[in-house]
VOGU-3710 file (C-alpha; in Angstrom, 3 decimals, decimal comma):
1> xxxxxxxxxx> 137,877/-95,623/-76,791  137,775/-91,861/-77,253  135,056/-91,769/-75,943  135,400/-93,423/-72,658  137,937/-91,465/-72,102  135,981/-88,154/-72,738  133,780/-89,247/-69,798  136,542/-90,778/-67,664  138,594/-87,043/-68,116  134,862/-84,881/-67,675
11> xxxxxxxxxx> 133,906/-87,356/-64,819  137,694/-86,387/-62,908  136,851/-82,649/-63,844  133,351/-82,855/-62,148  134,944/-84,601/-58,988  137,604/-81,960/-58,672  135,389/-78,703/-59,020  132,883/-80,181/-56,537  135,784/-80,508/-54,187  137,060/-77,116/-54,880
21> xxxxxxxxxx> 133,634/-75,680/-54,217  133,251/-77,528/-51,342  136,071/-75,622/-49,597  134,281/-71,924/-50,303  130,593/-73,254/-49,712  129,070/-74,653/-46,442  125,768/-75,452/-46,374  124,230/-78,233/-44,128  120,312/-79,155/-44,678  118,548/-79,687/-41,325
31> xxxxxxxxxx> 116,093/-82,972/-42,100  115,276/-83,558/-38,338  111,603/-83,140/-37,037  112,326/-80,609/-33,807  114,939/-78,859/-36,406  117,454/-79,150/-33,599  120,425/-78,309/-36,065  118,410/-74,673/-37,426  119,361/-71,643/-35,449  117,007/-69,393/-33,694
41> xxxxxxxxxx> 115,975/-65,881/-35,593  117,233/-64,759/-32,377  120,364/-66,420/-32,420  120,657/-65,108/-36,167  119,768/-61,401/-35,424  122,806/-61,219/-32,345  125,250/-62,752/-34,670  124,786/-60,548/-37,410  125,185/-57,252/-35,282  128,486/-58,504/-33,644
51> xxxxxxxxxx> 131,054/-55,706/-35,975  134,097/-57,149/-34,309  136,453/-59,905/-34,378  135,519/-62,409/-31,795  137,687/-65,576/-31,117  136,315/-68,675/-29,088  138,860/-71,399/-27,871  137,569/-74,651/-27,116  139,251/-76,469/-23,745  137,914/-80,283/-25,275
61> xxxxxxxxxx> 141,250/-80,795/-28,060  142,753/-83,825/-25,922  141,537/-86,889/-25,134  138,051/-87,687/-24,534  135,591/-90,093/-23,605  132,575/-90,914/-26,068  130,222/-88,723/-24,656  132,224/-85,431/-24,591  133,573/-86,494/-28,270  130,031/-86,326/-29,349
71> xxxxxxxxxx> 130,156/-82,660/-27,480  132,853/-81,599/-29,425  131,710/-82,310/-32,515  128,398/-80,660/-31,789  129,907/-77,643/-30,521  132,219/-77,674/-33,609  128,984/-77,981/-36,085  127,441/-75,165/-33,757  130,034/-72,715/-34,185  130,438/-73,867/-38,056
81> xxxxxxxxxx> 127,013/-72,349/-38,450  127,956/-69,282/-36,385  130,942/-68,831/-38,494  128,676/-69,098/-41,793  126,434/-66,348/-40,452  128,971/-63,840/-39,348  132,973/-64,304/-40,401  134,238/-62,434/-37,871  134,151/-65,571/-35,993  136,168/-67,778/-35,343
91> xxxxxxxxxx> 137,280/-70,556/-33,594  140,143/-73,733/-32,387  140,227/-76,950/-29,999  142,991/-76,449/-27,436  144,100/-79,380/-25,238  143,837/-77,817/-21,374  147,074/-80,134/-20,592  149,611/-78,762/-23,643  147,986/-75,312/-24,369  147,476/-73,991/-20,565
101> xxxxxxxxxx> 149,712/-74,524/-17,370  147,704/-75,680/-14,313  148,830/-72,271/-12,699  146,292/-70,851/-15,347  143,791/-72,761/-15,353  143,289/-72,703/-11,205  143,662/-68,802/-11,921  140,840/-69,133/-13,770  138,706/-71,112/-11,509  138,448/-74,009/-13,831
111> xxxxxxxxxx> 138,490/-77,408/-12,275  138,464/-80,928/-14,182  135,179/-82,939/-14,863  136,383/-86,107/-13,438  135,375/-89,051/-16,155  135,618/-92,543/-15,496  137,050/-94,801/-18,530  137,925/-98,136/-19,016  141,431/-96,651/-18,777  140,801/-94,804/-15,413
121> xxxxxxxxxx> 139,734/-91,180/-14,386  140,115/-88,831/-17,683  140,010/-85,389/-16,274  138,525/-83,336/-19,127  137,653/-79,466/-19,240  134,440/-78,530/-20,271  135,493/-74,745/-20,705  135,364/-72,239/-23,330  136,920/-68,723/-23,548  135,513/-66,254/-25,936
131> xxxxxxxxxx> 137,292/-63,042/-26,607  136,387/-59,941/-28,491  137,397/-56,587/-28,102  140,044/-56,838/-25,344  137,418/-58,630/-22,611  137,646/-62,517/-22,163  135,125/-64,196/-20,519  135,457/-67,898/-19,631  132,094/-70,049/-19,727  131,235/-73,362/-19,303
141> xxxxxxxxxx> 129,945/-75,664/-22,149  128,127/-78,230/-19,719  124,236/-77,088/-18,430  123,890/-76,126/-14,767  120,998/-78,760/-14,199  121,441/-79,643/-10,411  118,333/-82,605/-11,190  120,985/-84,162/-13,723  123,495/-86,904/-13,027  126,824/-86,314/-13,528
151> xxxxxxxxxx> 127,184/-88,652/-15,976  124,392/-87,517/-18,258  125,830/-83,479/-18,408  127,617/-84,059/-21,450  124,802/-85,891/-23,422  122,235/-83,800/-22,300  124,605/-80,102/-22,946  124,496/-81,273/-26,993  120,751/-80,102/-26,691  121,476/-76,300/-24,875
161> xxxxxxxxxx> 124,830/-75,671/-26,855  122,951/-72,859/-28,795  121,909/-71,308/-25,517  125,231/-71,825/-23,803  126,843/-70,325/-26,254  124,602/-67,442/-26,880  124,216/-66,446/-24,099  127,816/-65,767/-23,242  128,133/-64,097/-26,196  125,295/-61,743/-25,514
171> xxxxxxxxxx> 126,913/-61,178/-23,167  130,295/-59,904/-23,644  129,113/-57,866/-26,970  126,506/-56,095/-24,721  126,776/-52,672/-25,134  123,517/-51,088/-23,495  122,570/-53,368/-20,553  119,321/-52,906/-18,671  119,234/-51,996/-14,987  117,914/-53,772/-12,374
181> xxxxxxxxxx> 117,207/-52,293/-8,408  116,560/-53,732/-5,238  114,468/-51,986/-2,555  116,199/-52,738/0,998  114,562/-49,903/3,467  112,036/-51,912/4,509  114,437/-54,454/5,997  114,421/-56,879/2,645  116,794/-59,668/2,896  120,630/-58,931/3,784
191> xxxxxxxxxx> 123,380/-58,526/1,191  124,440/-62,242/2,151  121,176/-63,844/1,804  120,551/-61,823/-1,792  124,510/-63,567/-2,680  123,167/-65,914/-5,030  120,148/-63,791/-7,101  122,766/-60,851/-7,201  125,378/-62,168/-8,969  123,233/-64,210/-11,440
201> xxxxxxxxxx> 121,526/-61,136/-12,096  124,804/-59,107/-12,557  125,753/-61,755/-15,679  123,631/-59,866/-17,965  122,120/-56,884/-15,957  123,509/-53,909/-14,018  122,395/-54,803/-10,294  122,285/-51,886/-7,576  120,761/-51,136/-4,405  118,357/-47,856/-4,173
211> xxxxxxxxxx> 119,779/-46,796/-0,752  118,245/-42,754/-0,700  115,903/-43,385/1,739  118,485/-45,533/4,294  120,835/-42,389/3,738  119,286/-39,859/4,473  117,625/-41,674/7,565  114,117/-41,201/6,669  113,057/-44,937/5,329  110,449/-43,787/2,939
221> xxxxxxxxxx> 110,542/-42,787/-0,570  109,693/-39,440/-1,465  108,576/-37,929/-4,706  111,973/-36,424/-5,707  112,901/-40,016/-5,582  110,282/-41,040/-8,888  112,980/-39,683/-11,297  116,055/-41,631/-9,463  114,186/-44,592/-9,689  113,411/-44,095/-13,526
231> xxxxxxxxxx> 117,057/-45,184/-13,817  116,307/-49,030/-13,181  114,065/-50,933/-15,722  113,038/-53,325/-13,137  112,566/-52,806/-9,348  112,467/-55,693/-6,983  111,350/-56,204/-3,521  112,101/-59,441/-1,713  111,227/-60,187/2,045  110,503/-57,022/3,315
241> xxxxxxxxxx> 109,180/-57,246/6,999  108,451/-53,659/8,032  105,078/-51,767/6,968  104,932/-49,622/3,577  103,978/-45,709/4,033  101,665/-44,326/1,922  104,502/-41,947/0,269  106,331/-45,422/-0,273  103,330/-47,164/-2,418  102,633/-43,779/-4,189
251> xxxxxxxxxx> 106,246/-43,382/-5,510  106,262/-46,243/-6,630  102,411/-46,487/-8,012  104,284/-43,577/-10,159  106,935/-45,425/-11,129  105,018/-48,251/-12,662  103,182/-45,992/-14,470  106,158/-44,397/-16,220  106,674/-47,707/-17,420  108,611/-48,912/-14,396
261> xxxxxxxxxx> 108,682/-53,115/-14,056  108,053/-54,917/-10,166  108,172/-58,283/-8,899  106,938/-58,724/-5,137  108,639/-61,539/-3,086  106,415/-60,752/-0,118  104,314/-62,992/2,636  101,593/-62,223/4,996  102,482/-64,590/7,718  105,710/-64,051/10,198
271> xxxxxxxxxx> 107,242/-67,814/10,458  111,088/-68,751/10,320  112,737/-71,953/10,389  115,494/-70,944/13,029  112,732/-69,984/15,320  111,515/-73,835/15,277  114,911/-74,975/15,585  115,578/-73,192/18,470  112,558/-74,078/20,609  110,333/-76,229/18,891
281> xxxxxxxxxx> 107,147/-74,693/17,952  106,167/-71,156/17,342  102,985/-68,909/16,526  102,488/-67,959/12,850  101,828/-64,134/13,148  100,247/-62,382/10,724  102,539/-59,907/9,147  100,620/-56,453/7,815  103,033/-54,382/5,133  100,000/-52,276/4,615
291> xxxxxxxxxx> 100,000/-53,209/0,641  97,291/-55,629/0,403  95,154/-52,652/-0,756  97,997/-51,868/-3,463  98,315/-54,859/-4,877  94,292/-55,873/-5,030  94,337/-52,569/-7,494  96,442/-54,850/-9,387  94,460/-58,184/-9,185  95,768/-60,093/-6,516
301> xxxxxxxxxx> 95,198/-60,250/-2,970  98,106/-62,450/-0,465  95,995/-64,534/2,179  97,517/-64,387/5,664  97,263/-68,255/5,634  100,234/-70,487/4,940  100,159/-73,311/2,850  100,729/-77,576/3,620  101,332/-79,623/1,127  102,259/-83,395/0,772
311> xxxxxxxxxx> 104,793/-83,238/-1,808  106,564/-80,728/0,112  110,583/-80,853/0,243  111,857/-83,109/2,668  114,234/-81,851/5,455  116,886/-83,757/8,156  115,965/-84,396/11,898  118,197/-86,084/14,631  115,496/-88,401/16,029  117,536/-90,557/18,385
321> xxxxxxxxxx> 120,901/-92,821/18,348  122,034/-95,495/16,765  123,206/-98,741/17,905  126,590/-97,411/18,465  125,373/-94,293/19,854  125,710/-91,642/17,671  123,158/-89,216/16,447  120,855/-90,960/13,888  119,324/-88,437/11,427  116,731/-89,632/8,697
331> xxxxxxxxxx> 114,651/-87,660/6,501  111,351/-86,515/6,742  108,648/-84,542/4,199  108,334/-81,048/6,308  104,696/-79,902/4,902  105,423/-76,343/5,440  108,555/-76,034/2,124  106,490/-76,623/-0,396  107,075/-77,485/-3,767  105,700/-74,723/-6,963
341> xxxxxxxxxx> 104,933/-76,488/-9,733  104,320/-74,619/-12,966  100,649/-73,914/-13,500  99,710/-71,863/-16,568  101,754/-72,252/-20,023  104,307/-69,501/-20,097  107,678/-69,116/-21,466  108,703/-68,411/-17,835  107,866/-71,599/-16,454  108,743/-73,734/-19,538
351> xxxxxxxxxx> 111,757/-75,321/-18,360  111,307/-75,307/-14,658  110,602/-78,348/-12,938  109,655/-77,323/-9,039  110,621/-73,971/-6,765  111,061/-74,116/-3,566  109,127/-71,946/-0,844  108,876/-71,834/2,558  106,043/-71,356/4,866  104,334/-69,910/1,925
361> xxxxxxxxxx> 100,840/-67,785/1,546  97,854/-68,444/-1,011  97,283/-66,016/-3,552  93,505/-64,684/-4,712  93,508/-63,794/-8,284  90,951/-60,806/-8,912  89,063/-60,071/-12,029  90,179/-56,897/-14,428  88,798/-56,100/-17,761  92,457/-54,540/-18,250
371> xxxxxxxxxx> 94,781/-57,050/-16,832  95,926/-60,267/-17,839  96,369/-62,612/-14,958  98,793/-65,723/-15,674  99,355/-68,721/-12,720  103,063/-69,013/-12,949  103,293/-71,679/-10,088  101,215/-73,330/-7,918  100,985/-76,352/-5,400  100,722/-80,208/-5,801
381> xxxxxxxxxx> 96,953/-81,208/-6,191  96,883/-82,173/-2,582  97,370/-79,360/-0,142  95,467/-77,171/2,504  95,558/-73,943/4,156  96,113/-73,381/8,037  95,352/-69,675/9,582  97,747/-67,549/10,737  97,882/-66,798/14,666  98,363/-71,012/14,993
391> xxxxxxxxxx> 100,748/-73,366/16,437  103,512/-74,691/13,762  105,018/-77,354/15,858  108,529/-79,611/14,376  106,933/-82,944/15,484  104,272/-82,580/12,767  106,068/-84,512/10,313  104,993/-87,756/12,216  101,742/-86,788/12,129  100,390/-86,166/8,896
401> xxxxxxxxxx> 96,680/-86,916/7,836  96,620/-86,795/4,229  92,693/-86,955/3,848  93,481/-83,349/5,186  95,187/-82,146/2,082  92,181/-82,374/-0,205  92,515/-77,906/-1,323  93,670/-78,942/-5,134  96,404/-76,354/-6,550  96,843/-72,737/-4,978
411> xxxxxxxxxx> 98,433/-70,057/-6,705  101,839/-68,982/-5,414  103,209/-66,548/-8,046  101,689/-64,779/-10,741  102,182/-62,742/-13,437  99,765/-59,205/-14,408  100,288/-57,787/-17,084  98,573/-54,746/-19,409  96,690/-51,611/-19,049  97,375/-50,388/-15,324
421> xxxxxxxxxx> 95,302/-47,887/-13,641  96,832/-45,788/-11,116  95,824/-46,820/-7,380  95,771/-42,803/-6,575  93,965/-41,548/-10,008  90,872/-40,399/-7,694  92,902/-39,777/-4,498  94,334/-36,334/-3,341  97,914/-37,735/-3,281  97,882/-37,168/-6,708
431> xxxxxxxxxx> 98,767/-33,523/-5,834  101,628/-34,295/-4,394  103,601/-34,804/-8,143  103,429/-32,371/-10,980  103,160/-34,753/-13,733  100,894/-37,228/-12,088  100,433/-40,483/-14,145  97,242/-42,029/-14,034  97,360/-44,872/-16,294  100,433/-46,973/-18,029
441> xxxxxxxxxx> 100,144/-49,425/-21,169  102,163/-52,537/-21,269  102,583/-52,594/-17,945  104,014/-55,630/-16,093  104,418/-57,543/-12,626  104,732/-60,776/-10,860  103,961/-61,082/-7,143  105,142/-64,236/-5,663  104,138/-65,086/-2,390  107,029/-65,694/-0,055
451> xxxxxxxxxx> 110,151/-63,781/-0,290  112,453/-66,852/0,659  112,310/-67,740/-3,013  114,926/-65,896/-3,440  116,602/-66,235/-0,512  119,659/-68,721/-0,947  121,537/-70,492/2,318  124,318/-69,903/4,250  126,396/-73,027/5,542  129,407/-71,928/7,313
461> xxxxxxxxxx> 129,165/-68,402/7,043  129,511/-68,953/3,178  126,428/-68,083/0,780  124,769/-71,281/-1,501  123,984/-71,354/-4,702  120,462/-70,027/-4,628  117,995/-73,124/-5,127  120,286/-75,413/-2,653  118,760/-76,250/0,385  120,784/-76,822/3,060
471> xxxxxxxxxx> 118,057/-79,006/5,234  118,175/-81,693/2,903  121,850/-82,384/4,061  122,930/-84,688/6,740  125,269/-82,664/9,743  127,231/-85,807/9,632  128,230/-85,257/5,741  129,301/-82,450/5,171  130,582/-83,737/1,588  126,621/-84,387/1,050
481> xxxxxxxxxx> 125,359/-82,450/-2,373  122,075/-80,384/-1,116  119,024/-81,157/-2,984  118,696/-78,560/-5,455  115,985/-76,232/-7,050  114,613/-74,446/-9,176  114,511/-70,825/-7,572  117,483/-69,379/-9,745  116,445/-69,994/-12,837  112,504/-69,488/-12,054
491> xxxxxxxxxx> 113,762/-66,155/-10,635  115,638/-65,088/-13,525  113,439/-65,955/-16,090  111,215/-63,998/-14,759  113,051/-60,462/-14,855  113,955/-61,599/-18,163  110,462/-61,779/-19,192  110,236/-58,354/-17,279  112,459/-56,582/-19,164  111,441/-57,734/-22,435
501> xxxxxxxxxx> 113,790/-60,866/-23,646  111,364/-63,070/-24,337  113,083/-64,087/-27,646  116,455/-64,577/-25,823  113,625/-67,037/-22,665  112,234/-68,921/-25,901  115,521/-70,103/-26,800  116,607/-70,943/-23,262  113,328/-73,095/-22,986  114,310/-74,419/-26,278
511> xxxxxxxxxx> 113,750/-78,415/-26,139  114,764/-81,120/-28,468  113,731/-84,650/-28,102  116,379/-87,150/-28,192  114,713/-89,697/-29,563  115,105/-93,121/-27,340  115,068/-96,720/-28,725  112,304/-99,014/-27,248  114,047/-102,156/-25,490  110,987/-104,132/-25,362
521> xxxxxxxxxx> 110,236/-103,526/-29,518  114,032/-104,662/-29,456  113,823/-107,701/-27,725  111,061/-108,814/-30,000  111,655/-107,913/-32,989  115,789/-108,380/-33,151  115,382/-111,331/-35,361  113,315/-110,512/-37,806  115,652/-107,478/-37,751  118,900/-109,425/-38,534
531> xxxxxxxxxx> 117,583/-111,270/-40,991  116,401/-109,129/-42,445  120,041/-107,123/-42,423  121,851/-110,874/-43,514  119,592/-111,288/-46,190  118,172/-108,021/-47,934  121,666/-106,806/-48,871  122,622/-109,959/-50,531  119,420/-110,327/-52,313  119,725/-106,438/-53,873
541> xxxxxxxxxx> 123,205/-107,118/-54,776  122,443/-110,817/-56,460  119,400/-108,812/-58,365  121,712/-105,938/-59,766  124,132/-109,131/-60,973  121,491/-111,319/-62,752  120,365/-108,126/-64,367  123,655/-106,812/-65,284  124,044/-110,546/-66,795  120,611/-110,095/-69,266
551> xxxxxxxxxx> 121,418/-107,041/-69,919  124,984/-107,786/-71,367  123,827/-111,052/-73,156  120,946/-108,747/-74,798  123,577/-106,283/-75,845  126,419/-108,730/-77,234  124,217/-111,477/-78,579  124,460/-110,394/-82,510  127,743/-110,151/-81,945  130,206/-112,810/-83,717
561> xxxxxxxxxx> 132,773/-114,257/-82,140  135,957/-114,904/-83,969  137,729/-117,968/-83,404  140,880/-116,826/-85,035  141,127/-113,972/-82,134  140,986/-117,214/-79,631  143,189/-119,749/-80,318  144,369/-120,745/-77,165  141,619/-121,062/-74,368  141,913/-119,248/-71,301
571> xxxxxxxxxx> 140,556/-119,252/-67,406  137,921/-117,031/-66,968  138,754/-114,099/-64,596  134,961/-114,204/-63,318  135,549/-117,675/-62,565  138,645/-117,696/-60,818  136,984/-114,481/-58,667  133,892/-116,625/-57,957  136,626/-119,298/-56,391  138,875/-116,503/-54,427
581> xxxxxxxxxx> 135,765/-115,079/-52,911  134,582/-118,576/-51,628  137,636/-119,106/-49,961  138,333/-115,607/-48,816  134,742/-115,990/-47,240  135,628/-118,207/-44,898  139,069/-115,867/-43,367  137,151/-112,356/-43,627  133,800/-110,337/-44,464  132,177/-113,108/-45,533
591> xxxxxxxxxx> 129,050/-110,810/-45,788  130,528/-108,744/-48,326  132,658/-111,990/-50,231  129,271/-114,269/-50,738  127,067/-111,532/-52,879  130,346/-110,604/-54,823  131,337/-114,560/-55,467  127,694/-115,414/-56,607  127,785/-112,352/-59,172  131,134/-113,960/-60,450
601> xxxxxxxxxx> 129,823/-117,210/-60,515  126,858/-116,070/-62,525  128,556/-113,998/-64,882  131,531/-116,482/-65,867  128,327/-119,575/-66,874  127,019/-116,876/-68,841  130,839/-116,305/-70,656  131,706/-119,781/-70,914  128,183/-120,596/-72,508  128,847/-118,039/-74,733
611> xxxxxxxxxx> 132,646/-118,499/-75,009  134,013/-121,995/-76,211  137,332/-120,362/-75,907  136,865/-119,854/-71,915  137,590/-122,402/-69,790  137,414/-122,474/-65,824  133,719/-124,256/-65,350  135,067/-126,788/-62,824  136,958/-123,226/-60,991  133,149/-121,888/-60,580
621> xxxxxxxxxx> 131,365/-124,884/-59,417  134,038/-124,816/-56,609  133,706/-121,475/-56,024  129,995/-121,428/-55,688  129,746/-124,479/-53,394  132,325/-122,601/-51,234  130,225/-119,398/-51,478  127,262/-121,426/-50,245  128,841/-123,250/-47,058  129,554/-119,881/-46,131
631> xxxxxxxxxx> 125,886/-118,896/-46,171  125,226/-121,739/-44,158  128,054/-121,694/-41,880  126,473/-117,779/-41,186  123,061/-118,684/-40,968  124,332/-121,953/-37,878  126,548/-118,564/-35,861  122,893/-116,659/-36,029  121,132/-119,058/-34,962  123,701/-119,834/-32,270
641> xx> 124,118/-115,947/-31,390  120,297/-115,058/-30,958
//
């Protein structure tokens, strides 16, 4: 006796300091294969520098359908393990509805995901504010995926919460962030047309125009204008449609060899959609900015050629009435937007699906000992080339001849990087600077070629998110969602890649597998599968009895039993359990009721055989013929069920 209660007492201690413990230490093993529940080193590293308080509030604490419960919880585990890195952070659930007035949350530009339930439209915010050191910043927990349904956001956000997150926070503990310049005096794309690439640069960058040469009304660069430009990291030109000077490539020859980064959104061929619009054909010109000879010192050459292909985009034409006469539109493939397709493995081009271009040139890839060339995108397998100085007339989308397209993948943006030689280290130009650079190390650049890429729409006079393309609409809907790309994202991973933050691209290109059941493997194996679920339970639990029966009868069987102790016979409790589990099998669980009320059964025949003073034999036989209709009134609702 003292001793059972020794272990009873030390057993309640043990329970009670793992509980305690419990409440100090957090620790969560990750046993999945993709280790989707491990955080990134560079998740780790930014969390561990944050030296201030840093609050996040949740908008999912009301109600919520399945899908965005399993988002909470996720996000909760998430910022469990953020919490267990650094404890300066922390974080609650608020309900949108109790915690915020609508006034507030309109303020804050945050509309309602719209969720259907069996109860009607659930209006739920997938929203996050994170403060620290007097700045908020709002942020959305859901991905920006324009290919994903609406419906599948919140199961496929679980996946990018680490990203979501991080990069938010990044964000708002940045204290040194890199700069990033856009040439314009070469008549680059306008301020509205640049809306989209601007301000998605601007989450993480500084973003400014170099405007020198527009001011003081020469339109060239000039060599006092190499140290202004040392001030941006990266330098980018997009579109530009009026020739280079030679004082223009040699400033900036200079700047890439002080380290300076470029990427080219430039085209050799003068076409524009309006232009079509307007009369229905036009003449591809070729367009000369005089830096074909710069970049081949780089290793690549642009083609004054543009590219077909047949799994270009598809655009809208009016092409005649209906039956109630008005307009008919229907959609057509338009050969001339092509589709870029990633090409080479990068960390750029991981998580892109397909960019949009149009009226796009070939690039030539040139050998260099000292440069490493990567493909970042190229065409569909079928695609060909027509010369510049040719008719590009609208009705060609009725007449397409796809033996034609036979040219395999061309390169359409690509990425040097490595030891860059100087295009003026043997030229007299050189004289014109003081501290003349002839080579750089680590040097980097991605020419893409056509500067529309980064050119996002304008419906209404109001700019589109960059990557929507406003010919895939109907003019008859204007409610219509564009067809969307991939141009944003393609666009910024590259400067991040640029500027170095290629640990912060790997874990935006992070993937996990959700793994997905097979419904054909269901289909035929789903019985085998619940019997085996109806029987191997029972069986383990009637094996654990019979053996807990031997091993009790092996353990008491030298022991005598003293009549004078029983006098007056009693029922057996195991037998009169055996008989309550028969019957409660047939109101409730019999699955759990029929293992228990065999166990009973067993063990009270073993205690009356060894008992004369037991009585309740006649109480068991009942109970186990009761415990066995039940098996077979289970085994008649499978067979009726499958």
């Amino acid at each position: 006796m003292k001793k059972n209660t020794r272990n009873i007492i030390g057993l309640i201690i043990l329970l009670v300091g793992i509980f305690f413990l419990s409440e100090w230490v957090f620790q969560r093993f990750d046993m999945t294969k993709d280790k989707r529940y491990t955080l990134t080193p560079t998740t780790k590293n930014i969390l561990e520098k944050i030296d201030k308080p840093i609050k996040i509030n949740v908008l999912l604490g009301g109600q919520l359908s399945g899908d965005y419960r399993t988002l909470k919880n996720e996000i909760s585990f998430l910022l469990d393990e953020f919490r267990n890195i650094n404890p300066k952070i922390t974080y609650q659930f608020l309900n949108p509805t109790k915690d915020f007035t609508s006034g507030e949350l309109s303020d804050n530009g945050l509309a309602p995901a719209p969720v259907k339930t069996d109860e009607g439209i659930l209006n739920i915010y997938p929203y996050a504010r994170v403060d620290y050191d007097g700045k908020q910043l709002w942020m959305e927990t859901l991905v920006n995926d324009p290919a994903l349904k609406f419906e599948e956001l919140a199961s496929a956000s679980t996946e990018k919460l680490e990203y979501l997150f991080m990069d938010d926070i990044r964000r708002i503990t940045q204290v040194d962030r890199k700069n990033v310049g856009f040439l314009v005096h070469h008549d680059e794309l306008s301020q509205i047309y640049m809306d989209g690439l601007g301000r998605a640069l601007a989450d993480n960058y500084n973003v400014d125009v170099y405007l020198q040469p527009i001011q003081d009304s020469s339109y060239t660069l000039k060599p006092s204008d190499v140290e202004a430009l040392k001030h941006f990291d990266a330098l980018i030109i997009a579109k530009p449609t009026l020739p280079f000077s030679d004082m223009d490539k040699l400033v900036i020859d200079q700047y890439i060899m002080n380290g300076g980064k470029t990427m080219w959104l430039t085209e050799g061929v003068d076409a524009e959609m309006d232009s079509i619009f307007r009369s229905g054909k036009i003449v591809a010109f070729p367009r000369d900015l005089k830096i074909n000879e710069f970049l081949f010192n780089y290793g690549v050459r642009i083609i004054p050629a543009i590219i077909k292909d047949l799994e270009a985009t598809k655009i809208v034409l009016a092409d005649g009435e209906t039956t109630s006469g008005n307009v008919s539109y229907n959609t057509y493939t338009w050969p001339y937007f092509i589709r870029g397709f990633k090409a080479d493995s990068t960390a750029i081009t991981s998580s892109i699906n397909s960019v949009r271009f149009e009226f796009a040139n070939p690039i030539e890839v040139l050998d260099n000992p000292n440069i490493k060339s990567t493909v970042l995108l190229a065409t569909s397998p079928y695609s060909t080339l027509q010369p510049s100085m040719s008719l590009i007339e609208l009705g060609e989308v009725a007449e397409v001849n796809s033996e034609e397209y036979q040219m395999g993948r061309i390169p359409l943006a690509v990425l040097q990087e490595g030891n860059f030689q100087s295009a003026y280290a043997a030229r007299y130009e050189r004289n014109e600077f003081a501290n003349f650079k002839a080579n750089s190390t680590n040097g980097k650049m991605i020419v893409i070629s056509d500067g529309d890429v980064a050119k996002n729409h304008v419906l209404l006079g109001r700019p589109m998110r960059l990557g929507e393309d406003k010919y895939s609409m109907r003019p008859d809907n204007r409610n219509q969602r564009p067809v969307s790309y991939d141009n944003q994202n393609f666009l910024l991973n590259c400067v991040d890649y640029l500027l170095g933050e290629t640990d912060f691209l790997n874990l935006k290109n992070r993937k996990l597998e959700i793994p997905t059941l097979n419904e054909t493997k269901v289909q035929l194996d789903k019985s085998s599968w619940r019997m085996t679920n109806l029987l191997v339970p029972f069986l383990g639990i009637w094996i654990i009895g019979v053996g807990f029966i031997f091993w009790r009868k092996k353990k008491y069987s030298n022991i005598e039993i003293n009549s004078e102790v029983y006098k007056e016979r009693k029922t057996d409790t195991f037998a009169v359990i055996a008989f309550a589990c028969g019957l409660g099998g047939f109101v409730i669980l019999p699955m759990f009721f029929i293992p228990i009320g065999y166990i009973a059964a067993l063990v009270s025949y073993f205690r009356l055989k060894e008992n004369p003073h037991l009585k309740g034999k006649y109480l068991r036989i009942i109970g186990a013929i009761l415990t066995s209709i039940n098996i077979i009134w289970l085994i008649y609702q499978y067979k009726i069920f499958s």
